[in-house]
N, C-alpha and C positions, 0 to 999 in steps of 0.2 A: 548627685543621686545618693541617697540613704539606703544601705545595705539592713534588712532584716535581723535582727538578731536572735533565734530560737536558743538560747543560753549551752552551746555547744561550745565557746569557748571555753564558760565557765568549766564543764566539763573535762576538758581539754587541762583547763590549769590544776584538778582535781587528779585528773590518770598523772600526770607528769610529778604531781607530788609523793603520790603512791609508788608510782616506779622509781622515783628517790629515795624515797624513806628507805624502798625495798634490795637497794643493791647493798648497803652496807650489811643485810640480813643475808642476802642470797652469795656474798664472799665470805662471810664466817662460816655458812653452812657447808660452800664448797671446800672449805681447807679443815671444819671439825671432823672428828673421824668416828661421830656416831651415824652423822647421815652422810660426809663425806667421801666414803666409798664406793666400791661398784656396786653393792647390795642394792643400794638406792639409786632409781635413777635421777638422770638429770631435770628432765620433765617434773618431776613430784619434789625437789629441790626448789626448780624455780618459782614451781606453784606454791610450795610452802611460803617461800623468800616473801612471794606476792601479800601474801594472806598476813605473814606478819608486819609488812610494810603498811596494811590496809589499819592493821587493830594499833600501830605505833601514831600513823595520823591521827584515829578516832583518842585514843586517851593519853598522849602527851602533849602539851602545848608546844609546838617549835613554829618555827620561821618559817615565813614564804619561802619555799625553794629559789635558786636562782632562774633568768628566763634560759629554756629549753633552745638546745643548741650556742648556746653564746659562750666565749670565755672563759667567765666565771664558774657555768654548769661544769667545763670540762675539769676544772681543776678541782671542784666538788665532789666530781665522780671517783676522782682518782684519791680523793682526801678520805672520800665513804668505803673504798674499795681499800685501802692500805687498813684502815680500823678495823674492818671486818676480819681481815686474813690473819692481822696481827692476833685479832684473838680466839682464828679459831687453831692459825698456828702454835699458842701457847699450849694447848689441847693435844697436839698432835704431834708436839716435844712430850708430855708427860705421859701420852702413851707409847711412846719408844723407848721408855726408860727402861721397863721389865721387858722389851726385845733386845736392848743391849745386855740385858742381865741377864738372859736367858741365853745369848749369843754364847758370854763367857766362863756359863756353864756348860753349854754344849760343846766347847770346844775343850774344854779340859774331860769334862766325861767319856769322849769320845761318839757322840751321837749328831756332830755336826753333819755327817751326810743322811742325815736324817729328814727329811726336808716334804714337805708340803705343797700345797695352793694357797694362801690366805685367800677366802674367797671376798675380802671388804676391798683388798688392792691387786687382785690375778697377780701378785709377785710370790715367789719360793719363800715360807718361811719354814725355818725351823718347829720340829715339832713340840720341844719345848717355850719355844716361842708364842706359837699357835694358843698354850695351854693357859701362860703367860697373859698373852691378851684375853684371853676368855675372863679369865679370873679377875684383870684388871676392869675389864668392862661389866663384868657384873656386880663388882664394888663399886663403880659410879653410880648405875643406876639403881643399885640397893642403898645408896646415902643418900639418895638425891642430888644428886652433883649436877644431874642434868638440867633441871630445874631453879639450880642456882644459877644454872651460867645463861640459858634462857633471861633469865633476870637481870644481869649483868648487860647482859644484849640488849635489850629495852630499856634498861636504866642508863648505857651509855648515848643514850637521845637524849635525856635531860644533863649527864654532865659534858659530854660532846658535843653539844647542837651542831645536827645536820648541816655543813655548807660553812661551817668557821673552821677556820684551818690553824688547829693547834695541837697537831703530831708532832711534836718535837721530837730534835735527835736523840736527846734521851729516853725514851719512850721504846725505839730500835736496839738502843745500848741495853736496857733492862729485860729483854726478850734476850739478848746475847750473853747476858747474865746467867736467866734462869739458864740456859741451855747447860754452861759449866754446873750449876749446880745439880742436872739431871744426870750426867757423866758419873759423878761421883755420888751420886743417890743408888745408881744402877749398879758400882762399882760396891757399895756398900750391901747391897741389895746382894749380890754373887757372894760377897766376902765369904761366909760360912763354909756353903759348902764348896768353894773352890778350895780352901782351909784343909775342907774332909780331905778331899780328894788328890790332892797335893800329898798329904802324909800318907794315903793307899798309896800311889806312887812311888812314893821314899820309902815305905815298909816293900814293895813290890822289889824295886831296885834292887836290896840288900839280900831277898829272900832269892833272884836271879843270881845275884853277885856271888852267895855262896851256895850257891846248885845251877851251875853253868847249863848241865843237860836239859834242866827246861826251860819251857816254849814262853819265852817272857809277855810276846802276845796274846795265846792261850790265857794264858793267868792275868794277863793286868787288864785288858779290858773286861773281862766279865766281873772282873773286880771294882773296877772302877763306876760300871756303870751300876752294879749294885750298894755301892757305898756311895752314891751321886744318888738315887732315888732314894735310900735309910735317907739323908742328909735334908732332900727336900721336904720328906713327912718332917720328919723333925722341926726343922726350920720353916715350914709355911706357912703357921700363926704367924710369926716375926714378919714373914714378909707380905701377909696380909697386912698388917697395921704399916707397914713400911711404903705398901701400893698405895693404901688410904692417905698416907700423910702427902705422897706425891700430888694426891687428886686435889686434899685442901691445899696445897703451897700452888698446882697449876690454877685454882680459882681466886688467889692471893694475889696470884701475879697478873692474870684479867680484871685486878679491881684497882692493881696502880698503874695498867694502863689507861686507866678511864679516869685519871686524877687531873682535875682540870689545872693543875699547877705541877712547875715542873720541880726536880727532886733532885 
């Protein structure tokens, strides 16, 4: 007996490519921290993921997906889903930079219990931190960063084809890289005015040391936290171009994870 066939397979092989193409898109978006956080839900994520997964099939050439359920898919899924993370975790290291440098400001100024909602992750942040991310977020999307790394996302289909498995461990190692390199980006990023603030300290010290009767608390915080603010006017040109340089070196580092040779 000969089964009918109303081209619902075809169909069938059509959605399953779509929702391949679409998880490597809808794990990057889950781990970037512009639609990554709680601002956005998850619903309008996976609907994005969808939609981008939809325009990746219409204008890249790639390869029959593997068959749906087997094997091969499994280890495909897991191969689309480490590439995705990887690079929206590069994203999501280069916005923590200026919350570490923001950390080691506020802890020397004295404004650590200063503290917040971040409303992109419901966790406390600092409100220097808060200010930090603002400022960093709106120099990505005032360069277009966003739009590069969008780019980077679609263009890692043509140097990644969907369903070959060529994540190497180097690739893990060079995300463990940049990470050191954000430490001391961050660390550089503080230097100045922890600098300031260190010598208010040291002048504060000696000014207690030789007048016991005052209130060294009194005096060194309101001092500190006002030569911690001169410090950051001062210093926030510097550290605008210092955010921007983090933004190109995190889309530097999403362009040699998409290097189809290893390094």
């Amino acid at each position: 007996m000969n089964l009918l066939d109303f081209g619902f397979a075809q169909l069938e092989a059509q959605l399953w490519q779509i929702l391949f193409l679409s998880i490597r898109c809808g794990a990057a978006l889950m781990a970037a921290p512009m639609v990554g956080g709680m601002a956005v839900p998850a619903p309008l994520r996976i609907l994005l993921s969808i939609v981008l997964g939809f325009f990746v099939a219409s204008w890249v050439p790639i390869a029959p997906a593997p068959e749906m359920l087997s094997f091969a898919a499994i280890l495909a899924v897991l191969h689309e889903i480490a590439i995705g993370l990887a690079l929206g975790f590069v994203l999501q290291l280069a916005f923590a930079i200026p919350l570490i440098a923001a950390e080691q400001i506020s802890g020397t100024m004295g404004l650590a219990i200063a503290t917040s909602i971040d409303p992109s992750s419901g966790a406390q942040s600092g409100a220097l931190g808060t200010f930090f991310g603002l400022v960093m977020s709106l120099l990505f999307y005032a360069i277009g960063a966003h739009l590069l790394w969008f780019e980077l996302l679609i263009e890692s289909y043509r140097l990644l084809p969907a369903g070959q498995f060529a994540f190497g461990a180097w690739r893990a190692e060079s995300v463990g890289l940049f990470f050191g390199y954000g430490l001391a980006t961050a660390a550089a990023i503080a230097l100045p005015v922890v600098l300031v603030l260190l010598l208010v300290q040291v002048v504060t010290g000696l000014v207690a040391r030789s007048a016991p009767s005052l209130n060294l608390f009194a005096l060194g915080l309101p001092a500190g936290v006002l030569a911690g603010i001169a410090a950051l006017i001062i210093a926030m040109p510097v550290m605008a171009e210092q955010f921007k340089g983090v933004i190109e070196a995190a889309l530097d580092q999403s362009a040699v994870l998409l290097a189809p040779e290893s390094r």
